[in-house]
C-alpha positions, 0 to 999 in steps of 0.5 A: 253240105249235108240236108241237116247243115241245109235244114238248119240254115234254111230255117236260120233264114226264115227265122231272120227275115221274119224278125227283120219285118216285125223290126221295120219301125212304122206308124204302128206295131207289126203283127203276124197271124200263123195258120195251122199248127205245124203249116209253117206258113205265116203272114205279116202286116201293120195294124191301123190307127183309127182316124179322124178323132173328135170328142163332143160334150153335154155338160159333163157327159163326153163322147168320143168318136173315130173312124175305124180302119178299114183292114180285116182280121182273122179274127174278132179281137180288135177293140178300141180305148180312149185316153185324155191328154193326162193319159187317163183311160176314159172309155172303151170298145170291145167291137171291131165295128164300134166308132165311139165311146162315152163317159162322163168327165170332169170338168177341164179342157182335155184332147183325146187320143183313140188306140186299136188293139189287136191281141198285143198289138197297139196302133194309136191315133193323133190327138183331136182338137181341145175340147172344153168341159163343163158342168150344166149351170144349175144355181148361181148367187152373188158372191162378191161386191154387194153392199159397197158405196163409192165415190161420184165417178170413182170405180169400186174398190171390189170387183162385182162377181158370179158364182156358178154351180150345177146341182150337185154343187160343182163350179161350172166352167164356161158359163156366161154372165151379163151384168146389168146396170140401170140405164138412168138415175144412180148407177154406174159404167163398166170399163168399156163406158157401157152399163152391161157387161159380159163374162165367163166362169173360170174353173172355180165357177166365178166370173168377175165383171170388168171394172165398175164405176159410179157415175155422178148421181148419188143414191142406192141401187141394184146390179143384176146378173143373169147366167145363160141357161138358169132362170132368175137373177142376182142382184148388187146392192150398191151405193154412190156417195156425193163427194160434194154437199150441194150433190141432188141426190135421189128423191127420199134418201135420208141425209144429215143436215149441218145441225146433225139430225136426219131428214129426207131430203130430195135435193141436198145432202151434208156428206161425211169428209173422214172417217174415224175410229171414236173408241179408246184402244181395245186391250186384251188377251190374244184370241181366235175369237173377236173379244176385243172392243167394241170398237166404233167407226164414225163418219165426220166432216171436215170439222170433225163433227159427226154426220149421219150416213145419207145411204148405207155405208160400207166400212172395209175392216183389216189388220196388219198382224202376222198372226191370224184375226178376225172381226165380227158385229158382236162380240165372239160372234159370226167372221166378216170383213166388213160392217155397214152403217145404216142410212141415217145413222153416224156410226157401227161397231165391231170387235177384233180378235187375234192370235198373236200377241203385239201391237196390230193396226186394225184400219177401217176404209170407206170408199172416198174417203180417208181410211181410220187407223188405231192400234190396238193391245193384244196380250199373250194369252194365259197359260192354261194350268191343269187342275190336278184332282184333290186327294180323297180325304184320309179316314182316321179311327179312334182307338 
């Protein structure tokens, strides 16, 4: 065989082994370092992942750590890059020396993952533990439950809620609220029989409370809810409604008494036994305003004789069209779902808007008590006509 045949196959030899390296499947991409040009001289290796990856939060603001391998290189290019579990880059570092990374997330509940590169080389860690991310809690308000009544040991019809905010007007996830409800008096017990109770903010930054029911006093009364790290409270406005007319009720809280007049009185109240709709049908043309009324909600007792509201009175307002509607204190004015009549009086009214033509049932409920239902008479709306522009007038010239 001649030096050339010799030369040619050695080099096919060299050539091979070496793919043969680079093509062994392991943790991490092999890679190879030449040394001087023409040396002919070549080294092999795989690149290290770093390990042990952990991520820590201070509100939004995250910094992930890892443990840098402990191999060499020849040179100065090994850097680092942080993804998510969503495969977002969040971070980097461009140091071989560098053990973490910083960067400010949104809130969610992420794991984290850290690569080596070297040049075009790539070795990627496991992923760490789950980390929760939230907002750092800066304003939090009420915003549902206030303002309803129920019944003498009847549960609430709306959950008492919390939302949660930082300054920039974010949800906050993870937050922690603690209800509280007076320890005596009127009140009421969440769902574990005990007048406090605990929850966390979900990711639109509300926390509900477990179930909340009156217990067998009658009277107005306040809710509180504290959130961990934001001074102040939030306050409940509710109410418990006797069921029972001989029911004491809290020391100045004015009720209505059989002859349909208001007093204060400490011991009794004469409580409503329906509720009714007193007006005539509301008729008019479809709307996405609140046109049509006024439509007045009573509450009367068992005779059907009108009495005076001892607390103030939530009425829940809907409807059963398809199109789309909404009800307000005043006519065309503010959206609301629900009108109060005060203490002391016997009835409100409201007015009703909806898009679709037809015959809707508008309900009112109060809670204990039956609710009221009336149909009412949507007309489609007229046809807008375009006012064409009057001709201008012709000019005649006498001869």
């Amino acid at each position: 065989m001649s030096i050339r045949h010799l030369t040619v196959r050695g080099t096919s030899i060299l050539v091979a082994v070496l793919l043969a390296i680079v093509a062994v499947p392991s943790a991490a991409w092999a890679f190879w370092t030449a040394g001087a040009v023409g040396a002919g001289t070549a080294a092999t290796g795989t690149l290290e992942a770093p390990t042990d990856v952990r991520a820590g939060a201070t509100g939004t603001g995250v910094t992930v750590t890892w443990t840098a391998p402990t191999q060499s290189y020849p040179v100065s290019t090994l850097g680092y890059e942080a993804k998510d579990d969503r495969g977002n880059t969040v971070c980097s570092a461009a140091s071989p020396n560098a053990t973490s990374c910083s960067y400010t997330a949104s809130p969610g509940a992420f794991r984290y993952a850290v690569t080596a590169v070297f040049e075009s080389w790539t070795a990627t860690s496991d992923l760490s533990d789950q980390l929760t991310v939230s907002a750092t809690p800066a304003l939090f308000e009420a915003s549902t439950g206030s303002g309803e009544s129920a019944a003498l040991s009847t549960a609430f019809p709306i959950p008492l809620a919390v939302t949660v905010t930082d300054t920039s007007g974010a949800a906050v996830l993870g937050a922690t609220v603690r209800f509280t409800a007076p320890g005596t008096g009127a009140s009421g017990t969440f769902a574990d029989g005990s007048p406090t109770a605990t929850s966390i903010t979900d990711f639109s930054g509300e926390a509900a409370a477990p179930t909340f029911t009156a217990n067998g006093t009658a009277g107005t009364y306040t809710v509180t809810a504290t959130v961990t790290g934001i001074p102040g409270s939030a306050g409940f406005s509710l109410a418990n409604q006797a069921a029972d007319p001989a029911a004491p009720l809290d020391s100045g809280v004015p009720v209505a008494t059989p002859d349909d007049a208001t007093a204060t009185d400490p011991a009794r109240a004469v409580t409503a036994g329906t509720v009714a709709i007193t007006s005539a049908p509301a008729t008019g043309s479809a709307s996405s305003t609140a046109d049509l009324g006024a439509i007045t909600v009573q509450l009367q007792d068992a005779s059907g004789a009108s009495v005076h509201a001892a607390i103030p009175t939530t009425v829940f307002l809907s409807s059963n069209s398809t199109g789309t509607t909404v009800f307000a204190a005043t006519r065309r004015g503010p959206a609301l779902t629900s009108v109060t009549i005060p203490s002391g009086s016997s009835s409100v009214s409201f007015f009703y808007g909806d898009t679709e033509a037809g015959t809707p049932t508008v309900t009112a409920a109060v809670a204990g008590l039956t609710p009221a239902t009336q149909v009412q008479v949507v007309t489609a709306a007229a046809a807008q006509v375009p006012t064409l522009p009057m001709p201008p007038p012709s000019s005649l010239s006498a001869e």
